[in-house]
N, C-alpha and C positions, 0 to 999 in steps of 0.2 A: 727667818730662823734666828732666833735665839740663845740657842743651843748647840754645841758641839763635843765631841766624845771624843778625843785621840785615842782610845783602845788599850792597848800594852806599849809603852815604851819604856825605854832602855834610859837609868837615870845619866842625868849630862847631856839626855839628847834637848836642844831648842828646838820645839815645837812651835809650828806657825798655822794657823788656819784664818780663811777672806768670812767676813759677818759680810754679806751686799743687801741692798737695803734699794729702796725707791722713795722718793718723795710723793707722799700719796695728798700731802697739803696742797691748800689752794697762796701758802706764801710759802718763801723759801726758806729752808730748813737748817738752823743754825747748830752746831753741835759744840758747845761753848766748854764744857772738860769732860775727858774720859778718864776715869781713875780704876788701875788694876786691884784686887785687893789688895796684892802683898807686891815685894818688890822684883819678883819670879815673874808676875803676869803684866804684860806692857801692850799698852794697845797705840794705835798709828791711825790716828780718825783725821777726814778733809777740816782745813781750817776755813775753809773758804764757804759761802751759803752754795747750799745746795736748792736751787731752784724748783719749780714743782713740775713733777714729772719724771725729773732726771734721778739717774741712779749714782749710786756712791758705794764706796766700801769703808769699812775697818777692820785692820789687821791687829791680830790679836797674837804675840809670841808669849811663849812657855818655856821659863827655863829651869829642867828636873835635876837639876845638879843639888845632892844633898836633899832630895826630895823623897824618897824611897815610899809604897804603898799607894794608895788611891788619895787623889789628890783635887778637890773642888774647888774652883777658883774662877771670881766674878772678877767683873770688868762693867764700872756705873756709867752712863753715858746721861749728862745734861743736857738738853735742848731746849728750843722754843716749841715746844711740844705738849701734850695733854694726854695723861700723868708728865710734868718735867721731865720726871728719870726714866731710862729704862736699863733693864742688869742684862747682860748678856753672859751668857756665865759657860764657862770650861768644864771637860773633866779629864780625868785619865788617872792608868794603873802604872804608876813608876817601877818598873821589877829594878831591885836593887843590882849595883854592881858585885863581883864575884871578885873574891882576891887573884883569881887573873887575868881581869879587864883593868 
């Protein structure tokens, strides 16, 4: 999976969603930066080589504060891989707050 939809949320809320992932290589799998687009989208990848075989996650948080509307937001991830890169990318509907939230 590459992809994930948080749906309708509420702006202010941090959203978190798990990317899991396996090493389907025959070496171990380095993931050397993950960069969110903006500074809302922050991701939490192993620093450490992921071996083959073995599985890993990245944690990918969202945070809708001052975000209001539909909101697309990538997360690049480098590796010792082929293509290098691969985009893991977000979305979601920020329903703005109401003057009495």
């Amino acid at each position: 999976e590459v992809f994930h939809d948080f749906g309708d949320i509420a702006e202010g809320t941090k959203a978190e969603t798990v990317f899991k992932f396996t090493n389907t290589g025959e070496a171990p799998l380095i993931i050397t930066t993950a960069q969110g687009s903006c500074g809302c989208t922050v991701p939490d990848y192993p620093k450490t080589p992921i071996a083959p075989g073995a599985s890993g996650e990245i944690k990918v948080s969202f945070d809708s504060s001052g975000r209001a509307g539909k909101q697309d937001k990538t997360v690049t991830l480098d590796a010792n891989t082929n293509p290098r890169s691969t985009i893991l990318k977000i979305t979601s509907n920020v329903l703005p707050k109401t003057e009495n939230q």
